[in-house]
Jmol script that loads the backbone (N, CA, C; Angstrom):
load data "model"
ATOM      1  N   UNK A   1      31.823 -58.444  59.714  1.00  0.00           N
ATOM      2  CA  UNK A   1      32.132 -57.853  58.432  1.00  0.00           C
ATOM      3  C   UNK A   1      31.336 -56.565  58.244  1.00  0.00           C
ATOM      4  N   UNK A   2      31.608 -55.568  57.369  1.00  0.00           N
ATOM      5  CA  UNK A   2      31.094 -54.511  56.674  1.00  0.00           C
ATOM      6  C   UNK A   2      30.301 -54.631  56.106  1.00  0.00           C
ATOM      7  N   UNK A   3      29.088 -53.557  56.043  1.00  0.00           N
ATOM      8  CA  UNK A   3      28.328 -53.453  54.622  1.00  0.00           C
ATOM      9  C   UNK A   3      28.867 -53.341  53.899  1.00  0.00           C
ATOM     10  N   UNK A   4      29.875 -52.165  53.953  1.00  0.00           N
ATOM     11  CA  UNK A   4      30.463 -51.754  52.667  1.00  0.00           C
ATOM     12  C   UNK A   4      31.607 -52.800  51.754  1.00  0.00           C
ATOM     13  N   UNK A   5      31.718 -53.942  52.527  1.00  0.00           N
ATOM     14  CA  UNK A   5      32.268 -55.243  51.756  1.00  0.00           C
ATOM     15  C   UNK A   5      31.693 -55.765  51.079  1.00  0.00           C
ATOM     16  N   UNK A   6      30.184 -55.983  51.601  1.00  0.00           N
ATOM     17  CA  UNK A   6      29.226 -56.452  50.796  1.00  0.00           C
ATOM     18  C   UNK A   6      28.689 -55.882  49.411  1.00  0.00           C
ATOM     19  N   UNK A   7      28.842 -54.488  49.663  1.00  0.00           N
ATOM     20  CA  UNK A   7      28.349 -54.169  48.608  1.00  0.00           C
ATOM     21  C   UNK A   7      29.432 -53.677  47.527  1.00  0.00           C
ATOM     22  N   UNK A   8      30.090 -54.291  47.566  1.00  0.00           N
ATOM     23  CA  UNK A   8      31.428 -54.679  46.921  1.00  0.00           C
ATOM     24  C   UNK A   8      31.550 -55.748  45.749  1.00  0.00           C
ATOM     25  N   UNK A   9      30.462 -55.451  44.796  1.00  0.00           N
ATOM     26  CA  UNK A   9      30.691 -56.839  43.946  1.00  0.00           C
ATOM     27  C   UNK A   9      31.629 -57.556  43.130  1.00  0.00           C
ATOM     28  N   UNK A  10      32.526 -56.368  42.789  1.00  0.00           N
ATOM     29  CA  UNK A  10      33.925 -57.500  42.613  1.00  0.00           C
ATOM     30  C   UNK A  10      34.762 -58.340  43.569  1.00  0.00           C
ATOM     31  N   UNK A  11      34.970 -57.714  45.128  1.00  0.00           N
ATOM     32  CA  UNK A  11      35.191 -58.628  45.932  1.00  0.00           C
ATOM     33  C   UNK A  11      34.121 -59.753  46.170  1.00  0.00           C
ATOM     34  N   UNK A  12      32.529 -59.827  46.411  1.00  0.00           N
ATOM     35  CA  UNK A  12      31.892 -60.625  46.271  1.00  0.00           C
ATOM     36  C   UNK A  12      31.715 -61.862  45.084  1.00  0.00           C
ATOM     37  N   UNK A  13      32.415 -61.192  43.870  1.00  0.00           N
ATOM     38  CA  UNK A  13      32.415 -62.001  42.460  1.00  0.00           C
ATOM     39  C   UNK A  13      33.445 -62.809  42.506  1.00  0.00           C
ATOM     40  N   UNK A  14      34.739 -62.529  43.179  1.00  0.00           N
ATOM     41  CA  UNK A  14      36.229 -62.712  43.537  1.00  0.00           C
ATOM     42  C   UNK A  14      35.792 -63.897  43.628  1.00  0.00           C
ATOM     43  N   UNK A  15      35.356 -64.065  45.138  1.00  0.00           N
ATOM     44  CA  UNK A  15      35.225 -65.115  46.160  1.00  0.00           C
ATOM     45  C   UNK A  15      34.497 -66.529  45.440  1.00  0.00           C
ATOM     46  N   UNK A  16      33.127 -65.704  45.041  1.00  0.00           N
ATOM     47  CA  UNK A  16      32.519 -66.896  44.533  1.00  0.00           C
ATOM     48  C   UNK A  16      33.167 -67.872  43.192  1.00  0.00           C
ATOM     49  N   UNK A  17      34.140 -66.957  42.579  1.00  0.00           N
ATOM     50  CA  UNK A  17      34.359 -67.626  41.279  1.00  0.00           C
ATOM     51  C   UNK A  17      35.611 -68.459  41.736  1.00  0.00           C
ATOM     52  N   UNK A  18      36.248 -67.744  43.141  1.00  0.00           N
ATOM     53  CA  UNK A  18      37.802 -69.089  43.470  1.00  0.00           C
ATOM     54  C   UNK A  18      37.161 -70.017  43.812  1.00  0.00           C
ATOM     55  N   UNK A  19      35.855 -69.695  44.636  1.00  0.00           N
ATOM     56  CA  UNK A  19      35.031 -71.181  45.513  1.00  0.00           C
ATOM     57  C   UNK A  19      35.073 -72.063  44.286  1.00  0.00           C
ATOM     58  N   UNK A  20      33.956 -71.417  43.097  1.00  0.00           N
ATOM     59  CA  UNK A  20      33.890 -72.769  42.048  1.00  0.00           C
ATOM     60  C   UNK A  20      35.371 -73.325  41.171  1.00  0.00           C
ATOM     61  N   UNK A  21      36.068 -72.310  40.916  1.00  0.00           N
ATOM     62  CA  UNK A  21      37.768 -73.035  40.681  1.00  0.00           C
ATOM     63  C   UNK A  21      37.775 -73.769  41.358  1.00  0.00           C
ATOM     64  N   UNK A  22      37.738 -74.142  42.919  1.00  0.00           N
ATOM     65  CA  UNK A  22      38.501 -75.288  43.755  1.00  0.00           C
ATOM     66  C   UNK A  22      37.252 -76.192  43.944  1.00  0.00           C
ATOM     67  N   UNK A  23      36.081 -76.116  43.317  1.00  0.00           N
ATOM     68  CA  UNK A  23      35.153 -77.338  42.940  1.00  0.00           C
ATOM     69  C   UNK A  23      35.778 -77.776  41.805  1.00  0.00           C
ATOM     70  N   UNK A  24      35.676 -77.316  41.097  1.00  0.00           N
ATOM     71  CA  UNK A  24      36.170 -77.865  39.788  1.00  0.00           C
ATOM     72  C   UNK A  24      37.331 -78.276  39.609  1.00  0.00           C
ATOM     73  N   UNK A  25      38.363 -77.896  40.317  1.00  0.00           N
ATOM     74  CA  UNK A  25      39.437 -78.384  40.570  1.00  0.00           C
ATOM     75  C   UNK A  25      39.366 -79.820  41.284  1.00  0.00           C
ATOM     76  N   UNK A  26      38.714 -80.121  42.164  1.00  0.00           N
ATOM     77  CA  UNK A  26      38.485 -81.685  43.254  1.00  0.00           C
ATOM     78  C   UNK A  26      37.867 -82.552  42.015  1.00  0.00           C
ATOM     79  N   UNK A  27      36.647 -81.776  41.485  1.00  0.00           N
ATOM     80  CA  UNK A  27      36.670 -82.872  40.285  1.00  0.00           C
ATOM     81  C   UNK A  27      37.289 -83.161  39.123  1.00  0.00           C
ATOM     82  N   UNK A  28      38.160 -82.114  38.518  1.00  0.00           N
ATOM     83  CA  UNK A  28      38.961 -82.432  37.877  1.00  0.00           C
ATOM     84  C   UNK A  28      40.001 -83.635  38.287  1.00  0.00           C
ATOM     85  N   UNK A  29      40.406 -83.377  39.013  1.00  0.00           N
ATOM     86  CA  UNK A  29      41.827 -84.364  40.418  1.00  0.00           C
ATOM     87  C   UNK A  29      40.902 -85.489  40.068  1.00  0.00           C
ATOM     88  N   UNK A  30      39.770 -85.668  40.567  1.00  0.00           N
ATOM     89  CA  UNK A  30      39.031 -86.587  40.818  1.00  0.00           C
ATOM     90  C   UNK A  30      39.337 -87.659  39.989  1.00  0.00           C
ATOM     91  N   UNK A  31      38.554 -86.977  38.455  1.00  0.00           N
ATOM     92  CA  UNK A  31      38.470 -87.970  37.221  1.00  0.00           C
ATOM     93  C   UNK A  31      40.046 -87.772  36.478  1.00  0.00           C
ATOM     94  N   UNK A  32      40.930 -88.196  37.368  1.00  0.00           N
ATOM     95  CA  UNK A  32      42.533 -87.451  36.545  1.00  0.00           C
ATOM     96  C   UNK A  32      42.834 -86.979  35.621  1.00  0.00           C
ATOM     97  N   UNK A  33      42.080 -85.703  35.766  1.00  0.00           N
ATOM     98  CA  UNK A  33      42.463 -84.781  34.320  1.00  0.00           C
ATOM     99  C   UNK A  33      43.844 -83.937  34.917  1.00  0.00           C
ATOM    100  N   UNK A  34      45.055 -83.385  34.535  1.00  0.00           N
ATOM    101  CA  UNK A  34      45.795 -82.816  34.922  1.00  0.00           C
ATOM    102  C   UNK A  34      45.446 -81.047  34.745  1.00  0.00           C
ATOM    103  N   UNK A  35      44.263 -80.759  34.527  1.00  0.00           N
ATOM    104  CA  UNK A  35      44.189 -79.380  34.794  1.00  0.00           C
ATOM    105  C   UNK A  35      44.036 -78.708  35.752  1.00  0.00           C
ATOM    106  N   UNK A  36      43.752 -79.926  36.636  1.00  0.00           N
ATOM    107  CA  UNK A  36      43.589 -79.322  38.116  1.00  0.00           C
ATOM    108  C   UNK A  36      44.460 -78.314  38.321  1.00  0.00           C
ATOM    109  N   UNK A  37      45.953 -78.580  38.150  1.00  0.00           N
ATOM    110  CA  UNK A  37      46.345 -77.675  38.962  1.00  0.00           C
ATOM    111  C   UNK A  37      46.391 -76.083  38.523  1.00  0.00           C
ATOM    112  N   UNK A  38      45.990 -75.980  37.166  1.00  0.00           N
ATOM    113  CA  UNK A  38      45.499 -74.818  36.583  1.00  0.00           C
ATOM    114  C   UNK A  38      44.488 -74.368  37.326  1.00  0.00           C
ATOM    115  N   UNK A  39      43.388 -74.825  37.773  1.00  0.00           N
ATOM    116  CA  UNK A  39      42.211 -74.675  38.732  1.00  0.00           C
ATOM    117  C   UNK A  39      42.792 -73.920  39.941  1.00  0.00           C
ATOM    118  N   UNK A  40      43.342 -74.810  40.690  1.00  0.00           N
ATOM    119  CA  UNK A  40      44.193 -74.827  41.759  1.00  0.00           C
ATOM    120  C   UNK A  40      44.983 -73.256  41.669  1.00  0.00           C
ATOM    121  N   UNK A  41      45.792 -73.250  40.675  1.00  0.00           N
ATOM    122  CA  UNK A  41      46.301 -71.547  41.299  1.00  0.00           C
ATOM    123  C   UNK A  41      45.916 -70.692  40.496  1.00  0.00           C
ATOM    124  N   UNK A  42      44.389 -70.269  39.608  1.00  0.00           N
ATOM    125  CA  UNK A  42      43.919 -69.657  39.419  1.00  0.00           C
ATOM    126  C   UNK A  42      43.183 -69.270  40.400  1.00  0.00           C
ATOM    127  N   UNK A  43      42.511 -70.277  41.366  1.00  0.00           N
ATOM    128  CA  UNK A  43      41.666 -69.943  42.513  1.00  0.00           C
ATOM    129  C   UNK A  43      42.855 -69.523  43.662  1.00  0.00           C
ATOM    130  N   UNK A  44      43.873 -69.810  43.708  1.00  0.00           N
ATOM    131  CA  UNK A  44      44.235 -68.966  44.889  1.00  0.00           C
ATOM    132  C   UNK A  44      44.895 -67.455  44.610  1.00  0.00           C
ATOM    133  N   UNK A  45      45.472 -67.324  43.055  1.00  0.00           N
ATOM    134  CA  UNK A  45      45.298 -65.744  42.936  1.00  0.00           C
ATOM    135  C   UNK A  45      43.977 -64.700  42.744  1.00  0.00           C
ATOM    136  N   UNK A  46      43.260 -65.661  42.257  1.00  0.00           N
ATOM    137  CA  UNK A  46      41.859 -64.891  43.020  1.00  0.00           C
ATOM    138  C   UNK A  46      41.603 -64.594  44.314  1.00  0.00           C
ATOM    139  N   UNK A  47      42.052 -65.592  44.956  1.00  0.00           N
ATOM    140  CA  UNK A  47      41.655 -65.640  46.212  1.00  0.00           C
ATOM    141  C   UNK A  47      42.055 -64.045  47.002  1.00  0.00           C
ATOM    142  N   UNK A  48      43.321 -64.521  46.898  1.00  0.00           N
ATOM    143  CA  UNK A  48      44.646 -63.543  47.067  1.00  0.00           C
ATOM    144  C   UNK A  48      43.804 -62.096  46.774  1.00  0.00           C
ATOM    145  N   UNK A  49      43.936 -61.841  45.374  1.00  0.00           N
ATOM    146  CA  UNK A  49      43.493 -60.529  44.771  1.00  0.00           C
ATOM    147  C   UNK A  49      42.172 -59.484  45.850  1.00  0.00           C
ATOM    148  N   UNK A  50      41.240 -60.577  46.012  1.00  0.00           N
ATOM    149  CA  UNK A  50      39.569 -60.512  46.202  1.00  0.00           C
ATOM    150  C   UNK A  50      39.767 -59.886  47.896  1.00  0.00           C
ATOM    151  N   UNK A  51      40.759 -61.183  48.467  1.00  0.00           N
ATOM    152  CA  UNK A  51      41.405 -60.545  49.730  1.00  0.00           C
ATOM    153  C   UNK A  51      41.893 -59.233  49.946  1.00  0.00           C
ATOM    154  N   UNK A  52      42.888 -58.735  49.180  1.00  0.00           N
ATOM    155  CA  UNK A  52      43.180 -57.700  49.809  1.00  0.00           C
ATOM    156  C   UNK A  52      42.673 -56.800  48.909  1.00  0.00           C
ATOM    157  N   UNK A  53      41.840 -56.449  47.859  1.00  0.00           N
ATOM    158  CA  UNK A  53      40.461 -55.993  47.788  1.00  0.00           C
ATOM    159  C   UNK A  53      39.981 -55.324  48.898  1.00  0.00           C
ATOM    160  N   UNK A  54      39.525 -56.504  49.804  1.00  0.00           N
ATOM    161  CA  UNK A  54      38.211 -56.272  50.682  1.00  0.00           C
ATOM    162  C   UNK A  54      38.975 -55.855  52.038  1.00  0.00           C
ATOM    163  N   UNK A  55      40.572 -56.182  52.063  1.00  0.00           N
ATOM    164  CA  UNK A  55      41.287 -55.617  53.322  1.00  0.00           C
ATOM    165  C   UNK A  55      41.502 -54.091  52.965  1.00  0.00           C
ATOM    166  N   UNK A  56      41.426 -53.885  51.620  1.00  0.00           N
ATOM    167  CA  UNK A  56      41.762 -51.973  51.131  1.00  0.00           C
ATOM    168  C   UNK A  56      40.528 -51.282  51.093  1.00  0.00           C
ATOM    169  N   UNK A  57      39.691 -52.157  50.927  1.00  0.00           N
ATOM    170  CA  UNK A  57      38.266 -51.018  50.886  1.00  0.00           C
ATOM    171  C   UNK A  57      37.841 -51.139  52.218  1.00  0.00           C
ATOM    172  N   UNK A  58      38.291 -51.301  53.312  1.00  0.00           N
ATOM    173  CA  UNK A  58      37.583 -51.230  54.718  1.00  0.00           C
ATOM    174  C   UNK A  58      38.291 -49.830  55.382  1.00  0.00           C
TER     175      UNK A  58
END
end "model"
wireframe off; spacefill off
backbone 0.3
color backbone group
């Protein structure tokens, strides 16, 4: 990877905030709350977004 990815803190902010969506999502599922799946594809259009982010700034 790049420095210059790194020092990228909205792609760095991206990442970390889908990671905790899809924690919070397993425990949501977990204790059957049905918001999971709100969790669930909020963290993968982050995901998405943060991605090609960090594929345009290289």
């Amino acid at each position: 990877m790049n420095k210059k990815l790194f020092e990228d803190k909205k792609v760095l902010l991206g990442f970390a905030l889908s990671f905790l969506l899809s924690i919070i999502a397993i425990i949501l599922a977990a204790n059957d709350i049905g918001y999971w799946v709100v969790c669930v594809v909020l963290a993968s259009i982050l995901m998405y977004a943060s991605t090609a982010r960090a594929q345009k700034s290289q």
